[in-house]
C-alpha positions as CSV (number, residue, x, y, z in Angstrom):
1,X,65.9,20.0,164.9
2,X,62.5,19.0,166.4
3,X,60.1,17.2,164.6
4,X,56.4,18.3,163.9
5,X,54.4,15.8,166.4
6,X,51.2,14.7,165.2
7,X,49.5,12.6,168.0
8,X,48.2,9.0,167.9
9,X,44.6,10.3,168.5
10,X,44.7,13.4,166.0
11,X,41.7,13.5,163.5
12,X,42.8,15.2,160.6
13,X,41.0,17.3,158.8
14,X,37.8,17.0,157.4
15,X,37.6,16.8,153.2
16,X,35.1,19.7,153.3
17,X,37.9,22.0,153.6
18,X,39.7,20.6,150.2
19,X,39.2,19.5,146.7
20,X,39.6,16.1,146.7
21,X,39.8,14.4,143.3
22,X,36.3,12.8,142.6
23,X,37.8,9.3,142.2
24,X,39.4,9.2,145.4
25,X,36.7,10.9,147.6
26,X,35.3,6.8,149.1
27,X,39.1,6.1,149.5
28,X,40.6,8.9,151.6
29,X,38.7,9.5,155.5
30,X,40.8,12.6,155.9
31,X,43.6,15.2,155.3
32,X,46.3,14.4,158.3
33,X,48.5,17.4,156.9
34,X,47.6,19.9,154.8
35,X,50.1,21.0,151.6
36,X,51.1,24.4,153.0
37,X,51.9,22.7,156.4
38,X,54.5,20.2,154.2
39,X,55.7,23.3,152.3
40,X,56.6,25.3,155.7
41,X,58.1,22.6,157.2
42,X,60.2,21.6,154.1
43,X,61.3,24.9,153.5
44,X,62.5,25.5,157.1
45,X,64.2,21.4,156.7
46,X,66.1,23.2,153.8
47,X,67.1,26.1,155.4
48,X,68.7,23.9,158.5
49,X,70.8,21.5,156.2
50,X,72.1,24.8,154.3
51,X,73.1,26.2,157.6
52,X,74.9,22.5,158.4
53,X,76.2,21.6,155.2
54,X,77.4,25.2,154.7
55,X,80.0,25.2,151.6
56,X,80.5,21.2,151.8
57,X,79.4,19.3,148.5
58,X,76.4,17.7,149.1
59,X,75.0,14.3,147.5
60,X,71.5,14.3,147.6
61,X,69.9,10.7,147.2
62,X,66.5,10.3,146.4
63,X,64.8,7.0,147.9
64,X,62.6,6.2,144.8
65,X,59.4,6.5,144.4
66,X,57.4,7.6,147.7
67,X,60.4,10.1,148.4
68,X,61.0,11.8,144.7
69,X,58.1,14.8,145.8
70,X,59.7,15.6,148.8
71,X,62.9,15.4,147.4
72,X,62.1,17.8,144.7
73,X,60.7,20.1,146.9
74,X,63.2,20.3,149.4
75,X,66.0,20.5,146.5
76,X,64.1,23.6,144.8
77,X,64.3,25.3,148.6
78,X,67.9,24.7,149.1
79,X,69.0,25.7,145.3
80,X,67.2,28.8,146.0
81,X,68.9,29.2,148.9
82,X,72.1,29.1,147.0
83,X,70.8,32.1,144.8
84,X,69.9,33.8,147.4
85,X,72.8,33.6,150.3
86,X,75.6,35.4,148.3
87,X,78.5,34.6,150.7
88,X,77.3,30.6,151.3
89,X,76.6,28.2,148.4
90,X,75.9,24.7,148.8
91,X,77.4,22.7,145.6
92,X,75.0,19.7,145.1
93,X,74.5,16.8,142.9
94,X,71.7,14.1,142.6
95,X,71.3,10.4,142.5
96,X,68.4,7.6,143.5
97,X,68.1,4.7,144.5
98,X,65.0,2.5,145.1
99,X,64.3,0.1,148.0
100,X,61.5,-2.2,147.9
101,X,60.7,-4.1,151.1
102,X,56.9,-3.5,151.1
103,X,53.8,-5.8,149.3
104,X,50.7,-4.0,149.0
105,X,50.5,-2.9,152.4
106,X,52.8,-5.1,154.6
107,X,56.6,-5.6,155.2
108,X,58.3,-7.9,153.5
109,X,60.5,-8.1,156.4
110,X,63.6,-7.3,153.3
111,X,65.2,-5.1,151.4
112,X,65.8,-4.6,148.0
113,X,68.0,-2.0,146.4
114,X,67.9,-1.2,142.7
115,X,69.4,1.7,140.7
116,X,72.0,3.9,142.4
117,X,75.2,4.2,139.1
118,X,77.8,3.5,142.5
119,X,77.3,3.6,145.5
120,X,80.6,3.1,146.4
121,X,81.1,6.9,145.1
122,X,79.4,8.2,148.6
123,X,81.7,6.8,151.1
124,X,83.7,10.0,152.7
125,X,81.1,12.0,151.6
126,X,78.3,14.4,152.9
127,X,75.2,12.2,152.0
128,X,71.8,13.5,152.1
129,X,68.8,10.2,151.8
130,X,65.9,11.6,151.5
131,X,63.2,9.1,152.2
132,X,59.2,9.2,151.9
133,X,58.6,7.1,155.6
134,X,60.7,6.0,157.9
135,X,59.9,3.6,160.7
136,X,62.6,4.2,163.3
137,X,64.4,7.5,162.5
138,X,67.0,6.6,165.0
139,X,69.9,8.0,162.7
140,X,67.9,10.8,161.2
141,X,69.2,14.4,161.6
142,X,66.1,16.1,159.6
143,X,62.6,15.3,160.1
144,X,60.0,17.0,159.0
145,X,57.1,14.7,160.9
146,X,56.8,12.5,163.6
147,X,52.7,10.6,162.4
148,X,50.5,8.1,164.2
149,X,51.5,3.8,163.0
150,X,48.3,4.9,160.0
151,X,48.7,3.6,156.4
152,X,49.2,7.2,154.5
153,X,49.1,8.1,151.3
154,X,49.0,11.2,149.1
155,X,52.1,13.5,148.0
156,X,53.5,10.7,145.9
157,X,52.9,8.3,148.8
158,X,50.8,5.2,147.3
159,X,49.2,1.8,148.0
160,X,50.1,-0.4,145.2
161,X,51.1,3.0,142.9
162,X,47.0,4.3,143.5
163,X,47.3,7.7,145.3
164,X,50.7,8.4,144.4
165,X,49.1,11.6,142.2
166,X,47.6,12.7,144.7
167,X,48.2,16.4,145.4
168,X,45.3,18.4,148.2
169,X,46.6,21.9,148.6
């Protein structure tokens, strides 16, 4: 499936148009995509790894803690899928992980991985890693957006854990 490109000269939205919390107001310029836009595209991310994964057990594994609203999103749309697709059900169980490589707002240039019971429980399986940001995507089959090289924050994405409650519908 496609992406949703945003280009490297898009705008956003201006914060007229949303209710901004009043301490964040100075810190955000604007709204690159709107809530509903995430929800749509989600939803429709869902629907194509139900379709793939079919009746397959599926490990979904949360890349802690910019990807957990995403992640929680996209497993309420493919649970409800499963109530809702009689002859198809997608059996699916949870773990996370976290990865820290970044320092306020740079690389470290490595990675660290904490959490995850055992890992070694995933190999021959169908894994699903959801993740907040991605830099390559070169091994990605779902992707919900393709974004200009901007520092973003907002739906549970953060600069130094500020902004992570952020939530503009």
């Amino acid at each position: 499936m496609e992406s949703i490109k945003i280009a490297d000269d898009y705008k956003g939205y201006s914060l007229m148009h949303f209710c901004v919390p009043k301490h964040y107001e100075e810190d955000i310029e604007d709204i690159m995509i709107p809530w509903g836009v995430i929800q749509d595209r989600i939803e429709r991310i869902a629907r194509d790894i139900f379709h793939d994964v079919r009746d397959e057990p599926l490990i979904a594994l949360c890349v802690l803690k910019g990807g957990y609203r995403f992640f929680s999103d996209l497993l309420e749309k493919l649970t409800s899928f499963n109530r809702t697709h009689g002859t198809v059900s997608v059996p699916i169980s949870i773990d996370f992980i976290r990865l820290k490589s970044y320092e306020n707002d740079s690389s470290t240039g490595t990675i660290k991985v904490i959490g995850g019971d055992n890992l070694d429980r995933l190999k021959g399986k169908t894994v699903l890693v959801v993740e907040d940001i991605i830099d390559t995507g070169k091994t990605m089959q779902h992707c919900g957006f393709e974004i200009p090289d901007k520092f973003v924050i907002g739906y549970a994405l953060d600069y130094n854990e500020y902004f992570r409650d952020l939530n503009i519908k």
